[in-house]
N, C-alpha and C positions, 0 to 999 in steps of 0.2 A: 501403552496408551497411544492414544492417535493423535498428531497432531493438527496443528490449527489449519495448516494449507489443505492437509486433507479433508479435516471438515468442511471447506470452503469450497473444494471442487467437489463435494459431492451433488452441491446442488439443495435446493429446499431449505439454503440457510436459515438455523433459526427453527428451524421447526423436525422435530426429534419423534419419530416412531415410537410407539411403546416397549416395542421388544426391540430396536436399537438403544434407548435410552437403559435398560436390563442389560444389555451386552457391554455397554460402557459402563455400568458401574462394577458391572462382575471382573470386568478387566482392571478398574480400579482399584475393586477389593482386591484382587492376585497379587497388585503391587506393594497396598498396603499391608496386609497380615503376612506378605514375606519380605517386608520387611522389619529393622530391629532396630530398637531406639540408638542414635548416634550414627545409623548410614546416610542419612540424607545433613549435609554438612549447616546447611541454615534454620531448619529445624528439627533441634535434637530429638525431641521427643516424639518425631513421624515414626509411624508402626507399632508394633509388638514391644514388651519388654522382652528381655532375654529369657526363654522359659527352661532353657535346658536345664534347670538347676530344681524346676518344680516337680521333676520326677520322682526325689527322694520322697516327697510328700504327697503322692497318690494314695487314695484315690479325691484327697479334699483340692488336688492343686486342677484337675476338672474345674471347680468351680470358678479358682480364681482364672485360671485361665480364658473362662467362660466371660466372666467379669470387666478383662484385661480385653478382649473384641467388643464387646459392647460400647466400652470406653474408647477404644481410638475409633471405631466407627464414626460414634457417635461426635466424636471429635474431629476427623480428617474424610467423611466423606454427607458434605451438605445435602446432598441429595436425596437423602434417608432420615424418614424421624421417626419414632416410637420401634425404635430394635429391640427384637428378641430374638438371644440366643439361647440354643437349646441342644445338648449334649443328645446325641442319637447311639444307640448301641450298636458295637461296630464285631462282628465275625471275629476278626485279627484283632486279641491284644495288643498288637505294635501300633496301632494306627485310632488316632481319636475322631472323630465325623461331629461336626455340629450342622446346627439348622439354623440360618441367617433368618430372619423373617421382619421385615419393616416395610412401611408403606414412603412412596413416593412421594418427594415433597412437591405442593403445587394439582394434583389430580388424584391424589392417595390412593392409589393403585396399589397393591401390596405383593409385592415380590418376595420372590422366596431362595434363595440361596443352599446347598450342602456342601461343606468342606469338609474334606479330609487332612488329617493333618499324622503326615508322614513320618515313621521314625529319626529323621533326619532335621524334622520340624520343618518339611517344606509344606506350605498350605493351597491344597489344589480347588479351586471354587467351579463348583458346577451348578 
């Protein structure tokens, strides 16, 4: 994420392009879905639950997993309202692809998000 000096010396404070306010959030969400409940020391529950354990339970742990984004979304990133997330079939069994889809809070613009999410459970947002 970018900090505050740098948004200050960018100039036009205050006033956020559409498709820079898309590239802040995308880089938000990088943060948030990789990370896991209990990394961030003040609030335990920022991120992800630990999923590595919802593999035994495929193909229904998809869903909850599906469920488990929506909720911290919907919870750690205010800039976003009415999410849906949406399982996309992915080539590579190893690797699970969802579709982010919410509109922008404030001009409801609706962005669109695809993550991949890596055998290793790292979550890449394009």
């Amino acid at each position: 994420m970018r900090g505050l000096l740098s948004r200050i010396g960018e100039g036009d404070a205050g006033v956020a392009r559409p498709e820079r306010k898309a590239d802040e959030v995308a880089e938000h969400l990088r943060v948030l879905l990789n990370s896991r409940h209990g990394d961030a020391v003040t609030v335990s529950d920022f991120g992800l639950v630990d999923f590595t354990d919802l593999v035994h339970n495929f193909p229904d742990a998809i869903h909850t997993l599906s469920r488990a984004i929506r909720e911290t979304i919907e919870t750690y990133e205010p800039r976003l309202e009415a999410v849906n997330i949406r399982e996309v079939p992915s080539e590579d069994p190893l690797v699970l692809r969802f579709e982010i889809t919410a509109h922008l809070v404030g001009d409801g613009s609706t962005l669109r998000f695809r993550t991949r999410v890596t055998p290793g459970g790292q979550f890449d947002v394009l």
